[in-house]
C-alpha positions as CSV (number, residue, x, y, z in Angstrom):
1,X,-13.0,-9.7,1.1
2,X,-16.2,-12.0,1.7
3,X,-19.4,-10.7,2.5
4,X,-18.5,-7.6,4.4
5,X,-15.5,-9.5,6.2
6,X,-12.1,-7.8,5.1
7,X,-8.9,-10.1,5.5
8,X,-5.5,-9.4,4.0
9,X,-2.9,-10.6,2.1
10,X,0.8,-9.9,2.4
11,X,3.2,-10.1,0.1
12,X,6.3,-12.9,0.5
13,X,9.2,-10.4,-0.3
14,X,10.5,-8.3,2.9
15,X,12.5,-5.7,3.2
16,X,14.6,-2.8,5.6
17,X,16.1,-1.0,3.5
18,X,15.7,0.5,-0.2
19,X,12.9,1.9,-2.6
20,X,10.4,-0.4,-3.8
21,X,7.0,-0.8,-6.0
22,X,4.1,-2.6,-6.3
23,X,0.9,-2.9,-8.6
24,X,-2.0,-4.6,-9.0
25,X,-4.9,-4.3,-11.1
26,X,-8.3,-3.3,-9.4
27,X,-11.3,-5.5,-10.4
28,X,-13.6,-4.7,-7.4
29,X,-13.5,-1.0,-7.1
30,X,-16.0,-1.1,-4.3
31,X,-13.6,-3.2,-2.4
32,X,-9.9,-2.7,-1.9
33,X,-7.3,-1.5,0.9
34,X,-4.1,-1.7,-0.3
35,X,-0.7,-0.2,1.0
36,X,2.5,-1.7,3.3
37,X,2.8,-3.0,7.1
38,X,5.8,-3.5,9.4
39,X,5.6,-8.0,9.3
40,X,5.9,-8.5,12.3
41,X,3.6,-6.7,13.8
42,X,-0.5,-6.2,14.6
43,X,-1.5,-5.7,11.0
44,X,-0.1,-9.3,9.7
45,X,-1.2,-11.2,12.8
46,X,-4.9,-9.8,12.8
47,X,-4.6,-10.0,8.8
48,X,-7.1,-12.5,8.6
49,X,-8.9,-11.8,11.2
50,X,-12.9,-10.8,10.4
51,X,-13.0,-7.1,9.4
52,X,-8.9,-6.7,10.3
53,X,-7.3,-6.5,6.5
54,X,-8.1,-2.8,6.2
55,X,-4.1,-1.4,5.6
56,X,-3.7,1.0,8.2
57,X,-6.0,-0.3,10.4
58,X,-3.0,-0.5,13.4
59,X,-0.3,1.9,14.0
60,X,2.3,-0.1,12.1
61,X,0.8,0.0,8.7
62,X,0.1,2.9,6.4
63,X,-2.8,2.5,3.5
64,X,-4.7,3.3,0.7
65,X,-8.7,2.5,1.1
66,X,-11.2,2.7,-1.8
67,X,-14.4,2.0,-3.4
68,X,-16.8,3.7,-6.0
69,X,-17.3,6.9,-4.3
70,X,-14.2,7.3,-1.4
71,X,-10.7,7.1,-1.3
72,X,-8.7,7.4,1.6
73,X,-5.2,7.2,3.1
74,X,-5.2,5.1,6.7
75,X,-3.1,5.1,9.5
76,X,-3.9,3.5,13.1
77,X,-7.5,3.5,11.5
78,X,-7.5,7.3,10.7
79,X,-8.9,8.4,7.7
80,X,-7.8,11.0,5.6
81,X,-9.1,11.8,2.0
82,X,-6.5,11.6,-0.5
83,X,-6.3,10.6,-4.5
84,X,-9.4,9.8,-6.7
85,X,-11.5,7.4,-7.2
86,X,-10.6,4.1,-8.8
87,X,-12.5,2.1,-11.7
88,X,-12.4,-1.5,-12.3
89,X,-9.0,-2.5,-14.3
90,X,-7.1,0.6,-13.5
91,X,-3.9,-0.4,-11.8
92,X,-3.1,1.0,-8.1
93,X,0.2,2.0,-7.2
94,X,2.1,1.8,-4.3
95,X,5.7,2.5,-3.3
96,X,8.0,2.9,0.0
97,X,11.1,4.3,0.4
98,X,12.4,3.0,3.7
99,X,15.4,4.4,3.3
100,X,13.6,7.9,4.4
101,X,10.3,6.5,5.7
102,X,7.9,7.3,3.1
103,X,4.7,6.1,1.5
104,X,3.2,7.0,-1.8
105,X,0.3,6.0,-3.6
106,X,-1.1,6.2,-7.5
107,X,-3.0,5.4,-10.0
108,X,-2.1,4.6,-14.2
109,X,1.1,5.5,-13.8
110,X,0.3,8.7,-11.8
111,X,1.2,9.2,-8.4
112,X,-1.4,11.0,-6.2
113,X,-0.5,14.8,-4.7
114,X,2.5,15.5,-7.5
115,X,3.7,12.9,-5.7
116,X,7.7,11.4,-7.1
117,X,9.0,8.5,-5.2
118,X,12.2,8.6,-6.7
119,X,13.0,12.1,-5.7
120,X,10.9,11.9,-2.3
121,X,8.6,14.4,-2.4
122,X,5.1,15.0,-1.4
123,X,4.4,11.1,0.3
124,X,1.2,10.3,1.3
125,X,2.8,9.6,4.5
126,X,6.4,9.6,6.4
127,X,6.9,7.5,9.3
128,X,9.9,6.2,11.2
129,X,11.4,2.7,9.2
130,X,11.4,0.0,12.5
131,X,11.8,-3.3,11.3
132,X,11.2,-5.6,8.0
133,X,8.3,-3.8,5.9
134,X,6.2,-5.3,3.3
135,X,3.3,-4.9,0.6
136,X,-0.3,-5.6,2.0
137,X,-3.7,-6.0,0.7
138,X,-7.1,-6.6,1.4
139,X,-8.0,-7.7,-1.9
140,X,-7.8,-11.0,-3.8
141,X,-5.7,-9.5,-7.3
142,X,-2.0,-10.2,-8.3
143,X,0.4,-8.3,-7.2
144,X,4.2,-7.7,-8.2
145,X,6.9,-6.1,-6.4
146,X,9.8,-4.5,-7.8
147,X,13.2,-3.3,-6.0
148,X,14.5,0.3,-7.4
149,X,17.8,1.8,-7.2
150,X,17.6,5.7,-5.7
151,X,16.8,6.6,-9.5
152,X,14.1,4.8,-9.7
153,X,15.4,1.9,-12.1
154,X,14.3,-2.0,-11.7
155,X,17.0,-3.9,-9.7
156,X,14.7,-6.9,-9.3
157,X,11.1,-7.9,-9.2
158,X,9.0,-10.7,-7.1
């Protein structure tokens, strides 16, 4: 994010198949977008283009959007409200299970709607797994990803 220009960042570890995590630790809770996106498609070629790094801008990325007062889930840039609001140095959470074509999103260690990723229930989104998926956001923190086995223990981490 620069001066009300959002570009993205995508994370170097793909995948097709499997249950995975990611987290990162919000310091500009007026400015985030976080959330996955099929890699070779519109949402990493337009990632860095001006006002393009919103996740779930395009039809091949599902998102999480926030800032002091809003938070959002985003698909083919359609907003839906979802969650609560951030603070800066809580840590976001994002998972997707592409073996079933879901998306979930939380907060501190608490996922959003009753959410459970390891059981499936209650994603922010389901969609229809197409190709190599991968973590995405339109913020500047560190991020790790983790790979979890269908009960939800580490099998490795990026």
């Amino acid at each position: 994010y620069t001066t009300n220009n959002w570009t993205g960042a995508v994370t170097t570890l793909g995948a097709f198949s499997g249950k995975w995590y990611a987290e990162g630790k919000i310091t500009d809770v007026d400015n985030f977008s976080i959330g996955i996106a099929e890699l070779g498609g519109d949402t990493v070629t337009n990632m860095n283009t001006t006002n393009s790094g919103f996740v779930g801008k395009y039809s091949d990325a599902w998102g999480y959007f926030g800032n002091s007062s809003t938070t959002q889930i985003r698909h083919n840039s359609v907003n839906t409200t979802y969650g609560s609001a951030f603070s800066n140095n809580d840590i976001a959470m994002i998972a997707m299970d592409l073996d079933n074509g879901k998306f979930f999103v939380g907060k501190n260690g608490t996922w959003f709607d009753s959410s459970d990723p390891a059981n499936g229930t209650s994603p922010a989104y389901s969609f229809t797994v197409s190709g190599v998926y991968g973590f995405m956001s339109g913020l500047e923190d560190q991020w790790s990803a983790t790979r979890c086995d269908a009960n939800g223990q580490i099998i490795c981490q990026d």
